[in-house]
ZADO-1210 file (C-alpha; in nm, 4 decimals, padded with zeros to 6 digits):
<atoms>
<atom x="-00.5471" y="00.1241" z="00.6630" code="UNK" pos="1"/>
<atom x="-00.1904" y="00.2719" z="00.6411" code="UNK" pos="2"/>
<atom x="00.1257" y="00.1012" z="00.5871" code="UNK" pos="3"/>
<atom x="00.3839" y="00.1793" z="00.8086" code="UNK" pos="4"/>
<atom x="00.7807" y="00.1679" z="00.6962" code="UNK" pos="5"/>
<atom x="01.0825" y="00.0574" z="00.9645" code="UNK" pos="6"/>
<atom x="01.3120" y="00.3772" z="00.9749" code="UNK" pos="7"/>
<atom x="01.5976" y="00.1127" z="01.0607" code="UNK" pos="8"/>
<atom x="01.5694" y="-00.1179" z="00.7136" code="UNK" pos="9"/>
<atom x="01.2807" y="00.0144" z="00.5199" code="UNK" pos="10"/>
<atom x="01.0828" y="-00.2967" z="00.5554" code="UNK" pos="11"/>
<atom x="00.7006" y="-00.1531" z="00.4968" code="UNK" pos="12"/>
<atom x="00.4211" y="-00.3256" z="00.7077" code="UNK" pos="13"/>
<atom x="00.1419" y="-00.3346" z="00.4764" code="UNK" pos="14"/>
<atom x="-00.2173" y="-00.4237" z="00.6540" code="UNK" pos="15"/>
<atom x="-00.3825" y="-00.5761" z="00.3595" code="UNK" pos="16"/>
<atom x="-00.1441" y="-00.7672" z="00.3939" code="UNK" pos="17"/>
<atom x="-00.0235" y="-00.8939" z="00.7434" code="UNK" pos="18"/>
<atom x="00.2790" y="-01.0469" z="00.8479" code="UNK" pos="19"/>
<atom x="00.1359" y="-01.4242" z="00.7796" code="UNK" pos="20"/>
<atom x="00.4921" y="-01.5613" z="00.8760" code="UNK" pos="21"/>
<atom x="00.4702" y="-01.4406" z="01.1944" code="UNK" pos="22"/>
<atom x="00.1569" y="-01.5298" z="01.2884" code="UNK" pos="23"/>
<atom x="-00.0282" y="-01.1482" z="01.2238" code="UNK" pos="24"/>
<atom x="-00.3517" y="-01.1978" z="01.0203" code="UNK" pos="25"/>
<atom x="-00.3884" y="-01.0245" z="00.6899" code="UNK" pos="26"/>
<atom x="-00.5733" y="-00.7046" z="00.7669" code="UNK" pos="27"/>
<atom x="-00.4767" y="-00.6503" z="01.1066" code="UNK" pos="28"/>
<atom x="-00.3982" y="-00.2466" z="01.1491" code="UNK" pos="29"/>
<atom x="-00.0494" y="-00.1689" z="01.3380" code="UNK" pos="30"/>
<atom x="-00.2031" y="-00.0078" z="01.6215" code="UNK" pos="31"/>
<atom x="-00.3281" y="-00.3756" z="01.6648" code="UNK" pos="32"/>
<atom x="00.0045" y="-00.5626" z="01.6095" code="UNK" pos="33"/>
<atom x="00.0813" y="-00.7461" z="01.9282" code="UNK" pos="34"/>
<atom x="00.3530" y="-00.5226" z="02.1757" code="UNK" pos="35"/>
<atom x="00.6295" y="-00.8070" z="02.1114" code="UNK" pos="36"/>
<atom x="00.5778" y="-00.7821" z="01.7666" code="UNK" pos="37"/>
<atom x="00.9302" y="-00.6677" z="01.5601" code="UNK" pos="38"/>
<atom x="01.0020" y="-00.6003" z="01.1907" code="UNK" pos="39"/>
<atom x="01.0634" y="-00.9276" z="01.0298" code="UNK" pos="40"/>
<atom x="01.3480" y="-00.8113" z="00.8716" code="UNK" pos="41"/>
<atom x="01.5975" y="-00.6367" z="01.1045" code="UNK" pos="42"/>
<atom x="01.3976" y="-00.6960" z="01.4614" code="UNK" pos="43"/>
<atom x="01.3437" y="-00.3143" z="01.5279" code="UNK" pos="44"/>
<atom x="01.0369" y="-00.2563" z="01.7718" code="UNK" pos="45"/>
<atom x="00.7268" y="-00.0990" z="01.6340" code="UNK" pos="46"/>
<atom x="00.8589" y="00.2128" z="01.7947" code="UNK" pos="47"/>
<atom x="01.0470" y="00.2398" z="01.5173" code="UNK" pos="48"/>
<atom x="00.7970" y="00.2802" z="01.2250" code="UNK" pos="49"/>
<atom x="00.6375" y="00.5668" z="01.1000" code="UNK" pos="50"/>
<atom x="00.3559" y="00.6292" z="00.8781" code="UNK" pos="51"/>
<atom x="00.3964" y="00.6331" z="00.5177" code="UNK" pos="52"/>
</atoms>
């Protein structure tokens, strides 16, 4: 799986790892990320990630 970095802050989503504080299972792929989902760090949508 790829991680995926915000353009806005730089925050990278990692799959391995998930985003356990807000509720997104370790191993869950972006494409799979629910549509409300936003970076954790700045709130940017997942419109604003791109492949890294």
């Amino acid at each position: 799986m790829q991680k995926w970095r915000c353009t806005i802050c730089n925050y990278v989503y990692d799959p391995a790892e998930g985003d356990l504080e807000n509720g997104v299972a370790a191993s869950t792929s972006f494409e799979d990320l629910p549509d409300g989902w936003v970076c954790p760090i700045c709130g940017a949508g997942k419109d604003m990630f791109e492949q890294v």
